[in-house]
C-alpha positions as a LaTeX table, in Angstrom:
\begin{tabular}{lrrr}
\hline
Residue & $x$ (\AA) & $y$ (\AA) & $z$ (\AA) \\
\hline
Unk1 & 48.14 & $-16.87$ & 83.62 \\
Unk2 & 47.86 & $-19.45$ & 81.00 \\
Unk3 & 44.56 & $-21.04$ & 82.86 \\
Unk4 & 43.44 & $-17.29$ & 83.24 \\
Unk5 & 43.63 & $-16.84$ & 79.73 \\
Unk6 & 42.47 & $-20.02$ & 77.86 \\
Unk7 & 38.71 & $-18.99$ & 78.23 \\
Unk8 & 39.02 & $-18.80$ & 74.34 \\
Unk9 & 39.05 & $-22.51$ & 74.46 \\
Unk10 & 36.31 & $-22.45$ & 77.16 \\
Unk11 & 32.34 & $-21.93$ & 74.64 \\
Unk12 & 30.77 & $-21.61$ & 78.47 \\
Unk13 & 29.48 & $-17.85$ & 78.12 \\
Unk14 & 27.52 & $-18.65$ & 75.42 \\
Unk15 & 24.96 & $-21.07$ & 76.25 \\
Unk16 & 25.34 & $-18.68$ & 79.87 \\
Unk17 & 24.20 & $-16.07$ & 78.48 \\
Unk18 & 21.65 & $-16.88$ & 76.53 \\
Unk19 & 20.00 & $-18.99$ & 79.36 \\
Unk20 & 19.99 & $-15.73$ & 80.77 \\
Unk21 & 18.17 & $-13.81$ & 77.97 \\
Unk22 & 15.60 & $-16.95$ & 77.70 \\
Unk23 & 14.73 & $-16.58$ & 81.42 \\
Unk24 & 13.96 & $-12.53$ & 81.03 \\
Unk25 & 12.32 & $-13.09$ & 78.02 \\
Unk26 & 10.15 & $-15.57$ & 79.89 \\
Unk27 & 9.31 & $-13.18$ & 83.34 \\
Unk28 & 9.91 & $-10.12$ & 81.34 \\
Unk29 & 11.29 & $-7.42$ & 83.61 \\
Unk30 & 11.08 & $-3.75$ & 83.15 \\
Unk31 & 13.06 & $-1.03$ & 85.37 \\
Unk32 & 11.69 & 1.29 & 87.25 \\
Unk33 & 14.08 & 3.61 & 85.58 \\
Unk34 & 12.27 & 6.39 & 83.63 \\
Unk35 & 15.29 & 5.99 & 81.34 \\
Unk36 & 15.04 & 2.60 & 81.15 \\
Unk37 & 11.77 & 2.17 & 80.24 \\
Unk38 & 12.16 & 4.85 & 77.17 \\
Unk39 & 15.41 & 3.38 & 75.78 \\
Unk40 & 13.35 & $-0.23$ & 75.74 \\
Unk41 & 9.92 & 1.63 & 73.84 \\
Unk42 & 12.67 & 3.15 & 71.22 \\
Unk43 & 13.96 & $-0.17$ & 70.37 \\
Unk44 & 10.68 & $-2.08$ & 70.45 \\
Unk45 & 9.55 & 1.16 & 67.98 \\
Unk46 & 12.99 & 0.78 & 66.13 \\
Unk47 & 11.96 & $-2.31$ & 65.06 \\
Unk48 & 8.36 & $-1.62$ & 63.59 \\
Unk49 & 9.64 & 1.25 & 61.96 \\
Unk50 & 11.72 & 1.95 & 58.71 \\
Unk51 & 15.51 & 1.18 & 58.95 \\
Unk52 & 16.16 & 4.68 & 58.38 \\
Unk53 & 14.30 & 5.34 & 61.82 \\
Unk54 & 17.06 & 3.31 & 63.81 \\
Unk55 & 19.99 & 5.71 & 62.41 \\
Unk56 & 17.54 & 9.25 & 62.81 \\
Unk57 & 14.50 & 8.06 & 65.54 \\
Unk58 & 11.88 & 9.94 & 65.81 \\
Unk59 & 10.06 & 10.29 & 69.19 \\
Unk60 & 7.09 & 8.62 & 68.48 \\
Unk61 & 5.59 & 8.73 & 71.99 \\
Unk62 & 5.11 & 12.27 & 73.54 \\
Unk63 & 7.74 & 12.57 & 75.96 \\
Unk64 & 8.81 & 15.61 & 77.68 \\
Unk65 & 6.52 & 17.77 & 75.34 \\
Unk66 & 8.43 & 16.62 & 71.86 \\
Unk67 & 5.61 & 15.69 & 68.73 \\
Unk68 & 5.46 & 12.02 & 68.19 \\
Unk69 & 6.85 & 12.93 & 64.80 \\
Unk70 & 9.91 & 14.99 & 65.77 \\
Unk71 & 13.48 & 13.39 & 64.89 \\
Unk72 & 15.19 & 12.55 & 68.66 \\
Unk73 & 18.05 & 15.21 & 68.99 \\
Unk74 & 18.92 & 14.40 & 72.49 \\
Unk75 & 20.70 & 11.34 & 72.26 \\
Unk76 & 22.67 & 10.07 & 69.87 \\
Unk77 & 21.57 & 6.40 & 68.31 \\
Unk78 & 24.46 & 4.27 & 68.96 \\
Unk79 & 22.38 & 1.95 & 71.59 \\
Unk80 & 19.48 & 1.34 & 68.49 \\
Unk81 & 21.31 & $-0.67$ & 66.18 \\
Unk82 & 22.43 & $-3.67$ & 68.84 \\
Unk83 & 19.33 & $-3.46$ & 70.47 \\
Unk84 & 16.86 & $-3.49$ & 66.91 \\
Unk85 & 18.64 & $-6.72$ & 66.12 \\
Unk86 & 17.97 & $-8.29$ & 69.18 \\
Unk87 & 14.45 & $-7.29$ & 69.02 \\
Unk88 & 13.77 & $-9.46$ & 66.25 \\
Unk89 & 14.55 & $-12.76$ & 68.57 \\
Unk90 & 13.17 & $-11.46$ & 71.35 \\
Unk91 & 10.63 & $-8.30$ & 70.42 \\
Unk92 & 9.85 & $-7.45$ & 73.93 \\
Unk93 & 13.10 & $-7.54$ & 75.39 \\
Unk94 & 15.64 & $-5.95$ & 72.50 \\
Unk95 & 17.00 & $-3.52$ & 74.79 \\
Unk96 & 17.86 & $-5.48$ & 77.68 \\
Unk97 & 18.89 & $-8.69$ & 75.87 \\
Unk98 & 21.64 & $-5.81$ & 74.02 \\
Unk99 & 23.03 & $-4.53$ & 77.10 \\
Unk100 & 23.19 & $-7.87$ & 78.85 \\
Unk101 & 25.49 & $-8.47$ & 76.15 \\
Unk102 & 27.44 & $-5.35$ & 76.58 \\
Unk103 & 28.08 & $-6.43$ & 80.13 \\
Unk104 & 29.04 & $-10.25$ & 79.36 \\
Unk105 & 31.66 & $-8.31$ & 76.93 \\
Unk106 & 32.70 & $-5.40$ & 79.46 \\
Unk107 & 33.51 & $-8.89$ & 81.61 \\
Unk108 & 34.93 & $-10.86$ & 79.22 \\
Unk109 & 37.44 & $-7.82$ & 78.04 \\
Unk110 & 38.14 & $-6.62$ & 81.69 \\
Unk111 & 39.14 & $-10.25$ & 82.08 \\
Unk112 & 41.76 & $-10.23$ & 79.15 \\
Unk113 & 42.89 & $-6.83$ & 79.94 \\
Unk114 & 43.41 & $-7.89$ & 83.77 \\
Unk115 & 45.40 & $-10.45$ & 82.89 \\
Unk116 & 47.54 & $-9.07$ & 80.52 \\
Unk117 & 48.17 & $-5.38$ & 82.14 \\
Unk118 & 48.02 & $-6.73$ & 85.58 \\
Unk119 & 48.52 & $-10.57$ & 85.50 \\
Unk120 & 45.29 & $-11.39$ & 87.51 \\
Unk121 & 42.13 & $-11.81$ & 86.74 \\
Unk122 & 40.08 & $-8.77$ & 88.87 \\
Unk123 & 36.72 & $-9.23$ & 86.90 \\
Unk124 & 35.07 & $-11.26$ & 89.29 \\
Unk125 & 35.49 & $-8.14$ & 92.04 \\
Unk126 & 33.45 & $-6.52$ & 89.34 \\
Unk127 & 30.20 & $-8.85$ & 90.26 \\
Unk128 & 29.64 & $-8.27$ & 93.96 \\
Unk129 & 29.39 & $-4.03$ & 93.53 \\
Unk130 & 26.36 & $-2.72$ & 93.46 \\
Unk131 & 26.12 & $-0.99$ & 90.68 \\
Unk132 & 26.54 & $-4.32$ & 88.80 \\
Unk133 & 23.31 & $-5.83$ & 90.06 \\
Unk134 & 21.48 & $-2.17$ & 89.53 \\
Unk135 & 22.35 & $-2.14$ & 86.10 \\
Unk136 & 22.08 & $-5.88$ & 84.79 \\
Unk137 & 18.54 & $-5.90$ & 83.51 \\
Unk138 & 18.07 & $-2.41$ & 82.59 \\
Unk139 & 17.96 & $-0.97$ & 78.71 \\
Unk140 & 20.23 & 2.22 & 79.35 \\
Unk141 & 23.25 & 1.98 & 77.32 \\
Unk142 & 26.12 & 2.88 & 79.81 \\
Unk143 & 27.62 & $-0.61$ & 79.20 \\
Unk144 & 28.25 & 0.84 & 75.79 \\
Unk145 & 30.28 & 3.19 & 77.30 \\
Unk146 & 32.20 & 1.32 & 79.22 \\
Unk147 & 33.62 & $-1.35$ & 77.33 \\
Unk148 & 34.25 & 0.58 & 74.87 \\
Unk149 & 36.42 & 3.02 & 76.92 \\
Unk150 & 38.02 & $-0.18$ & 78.46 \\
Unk151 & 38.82 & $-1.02$ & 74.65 \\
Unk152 & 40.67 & 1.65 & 73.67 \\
Unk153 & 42.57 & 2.44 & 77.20 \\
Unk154 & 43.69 & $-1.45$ & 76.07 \\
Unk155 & 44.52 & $-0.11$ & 72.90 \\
Unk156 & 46.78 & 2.36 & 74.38 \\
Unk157 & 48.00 & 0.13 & 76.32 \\
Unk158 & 48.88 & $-2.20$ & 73.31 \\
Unk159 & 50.23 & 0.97 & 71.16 \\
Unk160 & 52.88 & 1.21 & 74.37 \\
Unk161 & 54.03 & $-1.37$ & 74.21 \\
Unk162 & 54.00 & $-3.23$ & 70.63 \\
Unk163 & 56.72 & $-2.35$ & 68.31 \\
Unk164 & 54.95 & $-3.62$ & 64.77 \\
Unk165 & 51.52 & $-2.93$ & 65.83 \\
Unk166 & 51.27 & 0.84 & 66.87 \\
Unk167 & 49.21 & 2.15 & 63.91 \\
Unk168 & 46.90 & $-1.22$ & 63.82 \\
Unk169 & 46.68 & $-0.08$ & 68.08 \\
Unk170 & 46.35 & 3.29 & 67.42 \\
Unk171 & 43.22 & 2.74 & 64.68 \\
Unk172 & 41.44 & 0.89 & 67.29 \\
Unk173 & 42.19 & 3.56 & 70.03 \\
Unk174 & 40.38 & 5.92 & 67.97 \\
Unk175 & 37.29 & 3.41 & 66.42 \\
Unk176 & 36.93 & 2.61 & 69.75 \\
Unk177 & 36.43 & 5.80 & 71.12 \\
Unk178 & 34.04 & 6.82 & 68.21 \\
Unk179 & 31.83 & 4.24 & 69.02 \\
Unk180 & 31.43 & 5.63 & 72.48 \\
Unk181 & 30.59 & 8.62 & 71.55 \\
Unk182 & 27.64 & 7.37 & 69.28 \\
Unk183 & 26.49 & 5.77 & 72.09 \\
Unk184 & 26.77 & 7.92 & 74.34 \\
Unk185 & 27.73 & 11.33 & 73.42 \\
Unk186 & 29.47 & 14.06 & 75.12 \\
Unk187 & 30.81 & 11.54 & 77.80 \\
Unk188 & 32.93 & 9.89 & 75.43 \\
Unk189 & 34.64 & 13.52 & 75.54 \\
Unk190 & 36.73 & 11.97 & 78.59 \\
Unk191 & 38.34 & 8.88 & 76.65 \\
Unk192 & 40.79 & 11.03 & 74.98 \\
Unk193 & 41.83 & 12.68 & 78.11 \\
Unk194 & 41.82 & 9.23 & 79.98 \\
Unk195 & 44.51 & 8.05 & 76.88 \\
Unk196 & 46.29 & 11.38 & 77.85 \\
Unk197 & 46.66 & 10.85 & 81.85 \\
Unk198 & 46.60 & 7.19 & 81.16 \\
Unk199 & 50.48 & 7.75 & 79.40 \\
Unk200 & 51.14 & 10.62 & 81.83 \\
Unk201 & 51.26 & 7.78 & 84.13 \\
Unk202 & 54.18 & 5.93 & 82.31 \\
Unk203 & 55.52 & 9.61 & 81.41 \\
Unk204 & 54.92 & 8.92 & 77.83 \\
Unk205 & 53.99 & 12.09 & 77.55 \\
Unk206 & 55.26 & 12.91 & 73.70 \\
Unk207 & 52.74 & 9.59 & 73.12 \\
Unk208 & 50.27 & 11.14 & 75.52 \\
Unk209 & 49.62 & 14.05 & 73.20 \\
Unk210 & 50.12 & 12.01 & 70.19 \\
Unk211 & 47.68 & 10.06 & 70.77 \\
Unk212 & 45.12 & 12.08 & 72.22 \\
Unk213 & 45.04 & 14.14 & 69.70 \\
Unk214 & 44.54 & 11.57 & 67.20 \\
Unk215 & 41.51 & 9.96 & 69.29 \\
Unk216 & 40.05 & 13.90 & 69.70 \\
Unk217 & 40.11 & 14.21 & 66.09 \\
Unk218 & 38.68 & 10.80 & 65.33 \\
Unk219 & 36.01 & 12.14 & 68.02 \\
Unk220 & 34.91 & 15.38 & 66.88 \\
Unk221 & 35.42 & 13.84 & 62.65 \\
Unk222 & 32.63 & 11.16 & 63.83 \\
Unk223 & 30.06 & 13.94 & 65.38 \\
Unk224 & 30.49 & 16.16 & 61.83 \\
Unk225 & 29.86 & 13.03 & 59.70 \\
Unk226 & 26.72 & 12.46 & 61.81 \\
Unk227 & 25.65 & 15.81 & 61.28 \\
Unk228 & 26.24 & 15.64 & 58.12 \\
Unk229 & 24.38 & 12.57 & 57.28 \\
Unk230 & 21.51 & 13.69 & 60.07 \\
Unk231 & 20.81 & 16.93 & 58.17 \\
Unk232 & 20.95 & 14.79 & 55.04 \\
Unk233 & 18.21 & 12.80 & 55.86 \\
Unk234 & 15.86 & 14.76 & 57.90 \\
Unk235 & 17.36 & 18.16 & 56.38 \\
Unk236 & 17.69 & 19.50 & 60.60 \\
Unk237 & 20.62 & 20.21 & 62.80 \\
Unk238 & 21.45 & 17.58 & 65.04 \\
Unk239 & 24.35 & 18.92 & 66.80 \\
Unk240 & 22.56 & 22.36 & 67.14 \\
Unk241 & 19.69 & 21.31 & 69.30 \\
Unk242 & 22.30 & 18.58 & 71.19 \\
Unk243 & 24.86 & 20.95 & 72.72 \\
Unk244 & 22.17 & 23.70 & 73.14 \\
Unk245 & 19.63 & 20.94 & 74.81 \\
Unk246 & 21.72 & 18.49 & 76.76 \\
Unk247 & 24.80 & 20.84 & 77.27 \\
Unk248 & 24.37 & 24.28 & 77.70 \\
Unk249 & 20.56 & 24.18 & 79.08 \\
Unk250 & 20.33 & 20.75 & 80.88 \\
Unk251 & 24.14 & 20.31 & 82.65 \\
Unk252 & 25.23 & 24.17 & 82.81 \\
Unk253 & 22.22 & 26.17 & 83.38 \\
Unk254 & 22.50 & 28.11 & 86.58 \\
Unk255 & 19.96 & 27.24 & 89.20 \\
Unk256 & 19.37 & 30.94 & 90.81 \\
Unk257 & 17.67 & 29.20 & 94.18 \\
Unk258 & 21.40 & 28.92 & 95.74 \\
Unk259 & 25.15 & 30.12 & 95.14 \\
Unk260 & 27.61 & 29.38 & 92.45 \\
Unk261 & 29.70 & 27.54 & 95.30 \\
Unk262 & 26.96 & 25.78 & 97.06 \\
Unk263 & 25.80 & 24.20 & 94.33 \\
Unk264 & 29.07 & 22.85 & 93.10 \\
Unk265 & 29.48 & 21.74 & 96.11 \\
Unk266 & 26.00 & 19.90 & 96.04 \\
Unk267 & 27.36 & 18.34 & 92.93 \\
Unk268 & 30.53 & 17.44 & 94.14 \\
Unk269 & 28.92 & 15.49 & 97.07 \\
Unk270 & 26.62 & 14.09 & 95.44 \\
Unk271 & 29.23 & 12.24 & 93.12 \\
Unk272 & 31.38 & 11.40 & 95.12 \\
Unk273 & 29.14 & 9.66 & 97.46 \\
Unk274 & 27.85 & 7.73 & 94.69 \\
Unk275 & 31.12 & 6.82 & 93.65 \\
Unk276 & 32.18 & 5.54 & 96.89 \\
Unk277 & 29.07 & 3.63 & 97.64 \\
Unk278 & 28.78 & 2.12 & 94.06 \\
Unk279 & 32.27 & 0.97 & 94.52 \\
Unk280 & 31.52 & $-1.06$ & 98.02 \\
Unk281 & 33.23 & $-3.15$ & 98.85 \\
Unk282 & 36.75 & $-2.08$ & 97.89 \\
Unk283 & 36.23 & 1.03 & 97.60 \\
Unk284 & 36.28 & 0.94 & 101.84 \\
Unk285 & 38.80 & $-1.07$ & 102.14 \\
Unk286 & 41.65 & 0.94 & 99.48 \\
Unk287 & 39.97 & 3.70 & 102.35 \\
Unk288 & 40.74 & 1.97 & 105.49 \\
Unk289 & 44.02 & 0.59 & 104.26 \\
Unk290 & 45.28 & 4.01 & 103.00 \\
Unk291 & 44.43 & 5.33 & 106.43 \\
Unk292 & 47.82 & 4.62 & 107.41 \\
Unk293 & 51.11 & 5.33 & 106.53 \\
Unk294 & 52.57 & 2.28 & 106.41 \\
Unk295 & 50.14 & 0.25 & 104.87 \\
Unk296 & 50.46 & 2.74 & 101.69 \\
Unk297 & 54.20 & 2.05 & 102.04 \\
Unk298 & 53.50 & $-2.04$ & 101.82 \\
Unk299 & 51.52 & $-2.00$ & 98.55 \\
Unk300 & 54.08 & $-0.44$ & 96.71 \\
Unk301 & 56.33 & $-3.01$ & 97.80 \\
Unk302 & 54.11 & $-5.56$ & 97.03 \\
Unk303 & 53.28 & $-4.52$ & 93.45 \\
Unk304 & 55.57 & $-4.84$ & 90.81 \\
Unk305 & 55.67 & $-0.84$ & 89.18 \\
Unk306 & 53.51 & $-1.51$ & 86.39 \\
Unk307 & 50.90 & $-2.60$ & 88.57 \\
Unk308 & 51.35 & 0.53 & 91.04 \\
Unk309 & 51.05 & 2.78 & 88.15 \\
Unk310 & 48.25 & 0.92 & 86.64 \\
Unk311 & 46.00 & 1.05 & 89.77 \\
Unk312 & 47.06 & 4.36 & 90.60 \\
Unk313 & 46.08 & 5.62 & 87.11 \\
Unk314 & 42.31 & 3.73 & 87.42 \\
Unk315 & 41.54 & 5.65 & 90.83 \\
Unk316 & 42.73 & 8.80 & 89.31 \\
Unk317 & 40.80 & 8.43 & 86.38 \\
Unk318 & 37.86 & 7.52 & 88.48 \\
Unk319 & 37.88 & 10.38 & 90.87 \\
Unk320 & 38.89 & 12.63 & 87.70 \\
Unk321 & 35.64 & 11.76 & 85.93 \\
Unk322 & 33.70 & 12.39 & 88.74 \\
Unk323 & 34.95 & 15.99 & 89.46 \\
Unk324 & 34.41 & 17.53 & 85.77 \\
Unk325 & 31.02 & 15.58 & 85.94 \\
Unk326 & 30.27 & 17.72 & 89.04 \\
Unk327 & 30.51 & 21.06 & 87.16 \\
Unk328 & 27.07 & 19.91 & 85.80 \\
Unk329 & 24.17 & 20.29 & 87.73 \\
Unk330 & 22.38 & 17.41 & 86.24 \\
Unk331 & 22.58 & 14.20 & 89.00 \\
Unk332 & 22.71 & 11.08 & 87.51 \\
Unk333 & 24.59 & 7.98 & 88.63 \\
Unk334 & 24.99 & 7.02 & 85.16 \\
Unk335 & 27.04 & 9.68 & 84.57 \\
Unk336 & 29.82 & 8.60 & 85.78 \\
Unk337 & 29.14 & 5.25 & 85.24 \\
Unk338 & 32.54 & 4.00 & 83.99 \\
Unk339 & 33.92 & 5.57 & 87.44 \\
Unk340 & 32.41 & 2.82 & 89.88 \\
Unk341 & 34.55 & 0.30 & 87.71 \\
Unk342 & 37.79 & 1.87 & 87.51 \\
Unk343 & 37.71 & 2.64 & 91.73 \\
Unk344 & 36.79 & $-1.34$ & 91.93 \\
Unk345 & 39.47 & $-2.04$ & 89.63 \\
Unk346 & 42.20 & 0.28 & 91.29 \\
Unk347 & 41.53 & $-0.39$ & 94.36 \\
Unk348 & 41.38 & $-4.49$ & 94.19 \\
Unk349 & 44.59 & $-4.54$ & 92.31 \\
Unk350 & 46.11 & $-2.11$ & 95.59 \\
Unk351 & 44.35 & $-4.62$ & 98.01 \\
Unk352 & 45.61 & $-7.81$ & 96.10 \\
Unk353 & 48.47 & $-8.95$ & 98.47 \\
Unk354 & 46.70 & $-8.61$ & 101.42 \\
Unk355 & 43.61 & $-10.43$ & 100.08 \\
Unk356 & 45.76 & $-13.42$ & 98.81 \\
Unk357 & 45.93 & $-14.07$ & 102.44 \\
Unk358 & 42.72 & $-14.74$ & 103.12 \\
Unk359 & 40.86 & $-15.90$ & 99.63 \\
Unk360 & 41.81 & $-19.20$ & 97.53 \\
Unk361 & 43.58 & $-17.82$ & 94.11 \\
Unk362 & 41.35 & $-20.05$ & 92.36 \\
Unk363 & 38.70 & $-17.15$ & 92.43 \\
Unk364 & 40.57 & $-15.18$ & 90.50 \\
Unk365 & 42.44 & $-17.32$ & 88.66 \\
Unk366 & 39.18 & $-19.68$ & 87.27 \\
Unk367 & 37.83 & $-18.02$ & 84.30 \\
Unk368 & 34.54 & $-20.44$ & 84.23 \\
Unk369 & 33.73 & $-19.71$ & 87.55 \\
Unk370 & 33.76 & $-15.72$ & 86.51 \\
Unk371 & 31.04 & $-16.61$ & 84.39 \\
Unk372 & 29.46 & $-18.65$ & 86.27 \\
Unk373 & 29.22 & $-15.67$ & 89.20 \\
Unk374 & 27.91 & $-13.49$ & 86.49 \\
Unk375 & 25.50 & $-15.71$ & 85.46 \\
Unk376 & 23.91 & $-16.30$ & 89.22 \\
Unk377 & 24.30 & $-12.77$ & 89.46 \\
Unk378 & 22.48 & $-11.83$ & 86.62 \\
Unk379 & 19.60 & $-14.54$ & 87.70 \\
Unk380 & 18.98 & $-13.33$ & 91.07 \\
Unk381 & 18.83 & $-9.24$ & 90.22 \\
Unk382 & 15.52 & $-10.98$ & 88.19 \\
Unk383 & 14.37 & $-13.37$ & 90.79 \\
Unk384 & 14.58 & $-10.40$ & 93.19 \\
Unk385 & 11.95 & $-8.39$ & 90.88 \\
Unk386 & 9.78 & $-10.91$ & 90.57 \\
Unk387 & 9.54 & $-11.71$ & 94.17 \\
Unk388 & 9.17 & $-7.90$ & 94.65 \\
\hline
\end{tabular}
């Protein structure tokens, strides 16, 4: 625990991680993501425009029919202002140098949060799913969304248990999940029910609505000062044209071609196949070592309660996600992006006795060789592309 936790002392991600931003800066790489390659023209445009323009863009390419000169309504701008500021060291790679970032941080918190909710250190599990090596290099912002939902289910965590610190734990809780939802909108409408089943868990549940209630507000207050300010400045609705555009037309628009129930159950495969896959390789073996009875029976006995509940509540939360996410008929992997990391993290801490057999604890115990992992692992997703 103690060796798990010094990494404070340890300056090694650093100098990591910017020999990682030097090398794509060098062999610049660009996703063959449609989404990737707009978020990286915003910032690049972010940062020959006004300041104004990185609070209230404005499209200034024609996609999808919109005027070059029409204010972006789709999105909110949470992933601009990280990503302008790393444009000015490294103009053609802003975006990706910002979300490379995001992930080192996602890692680095996971790795506290690990060892202080479950005393291990399950981030380096995190490297070898795929999802990880889809998304190192790209300039989509779901990273935003992730560590910050990993912050304030910490936060939670921390308001649990603390007895001086709840309002100081509570405050971040809610910051936390604001900052989500700047970055990525609507989806950060599932943090405040994640804090709710998240205390269901430890039946908390006076706390549970306590506190998502206070995270809700903080939400829906953050969305009404944007709108606010948006209308402000470029005297339009933002909010209008967002839950119209990307809610009600794009994830809830009936498709007439099949049935109600066909397509939901489209959706729900689709989802849930990703989530599985994207979640390889624990996510197979939590399956083949639930298969029986008695295996189910030994990692309860194995973990100490808190852990149990802990792991339990991550695969819930995952598979949670996933099923109001299939009510939409948009299909996306990114959006339930958060999901492949909570069904790695459940799952590993349920597999974690019988995996002690067979790998040295120094792998996930050593926080230097974490970051070293990352660091290979963020090298060879480039090398790959370049040999491609």
């Amino acid at each position: 625990m103690k060796n798990t936790l010094s990494f404070f002392r340890w300056p090694i991600w650093i100098p990591l991680y910017f020999s990682v931003v030097i090398f794509y800066s060098y062999f610049p790489f660009y996703s063959n993501s449609n989404d990737s390659k707009y978020y990286a023209e915003q910032v690049v445009r972010a940062k020959n425009a006004p300041l104004k323009e990185t609070f209230f863009p404005k499209w200034g390419t024609n996609y999808w029919s919109f005027s070059e000169k029409d204010y972006i309504k789709d999105h909110f701008p949470g992933h601009l202002i990280l990503g302008r500021f790393f444009s000015e060291l490294i103009p053609s790679q802003g975006a990706q140098a910002a979300q490379m970032l995001l992930q080192m941080l996602f890692f680095l918190l996971s790795l506290v949060v690990s060892c202080h909710l479950f005393k291990m250190n399950i981030t380096i599990s995190f490297v070898f799913i795929p999802i990880t090596f889809i998304y190192t290099a790209r300039a989509n912002h779901e990273y935003g969304l992730l560590f910050f939902t990993i912050l304030s289910l910490w936060a939670v965590f921390s308001f649990l248990k603390s007895t001086q610190h709840k309002g100081l734990f509570l405050c971040l809780a809610c910051v936390s999940t604001m900052l989500a939802f700047m970055i990525k909108g609507a989806s950060a409408l599932l943090l405040p029910f994640g804090h709710f089943l998240f205390l269901c868990f430890f039946k908390e549940y006076k706390k549970a609505f306590l506190v998502s209630f206070f995270t809700t507000i903080s939400l829906f207050s953050m969305g009404a000062i944007f709108e606010q300010l948006f209308h402000h400045y470029t005297g339009e609705s933002f909010l209008n044209f967002y839950i119209s555009s990307q809610i009600l037309q794009r994830s809830l628009e009936a498709n007439g071609d099949i049935s109600f129930f066909s397509r939901k159950l489209q959706n729900l495969t689709y989802y849930f196949t990703r989530l599985f896959l994207y979640s390889l390789p624990w996510s197979l073996f939590l399956l083949l070592n639930f298969w029986k009875k008695e295996e189910r029976l030994k990692i309860k006995e194995k973990l100490t309660i808190e852990q149990f509940r802990l792991s339990n509540f991550f695969i819930s939360y995952a598979f949670s996600w996933a099923l109001i996410f299939s009510y939409s008929d948009r299909f996306a992997s990114r959006y339930i992006f958060p999901c492949f990391y909570f069904l790695a993290l459940g799952s590993f801490v349920q597999l974690w006795p019988f995996l002690q057999r067979f790998l040295s604890p120094i792998l996930f115990t050593n926080h230097l060789l974490t970051a070293l992992t990352w660091t290979l692992m963020a090298l060879s997703h480039g090398f790959f592309f370049l040999l491609k």
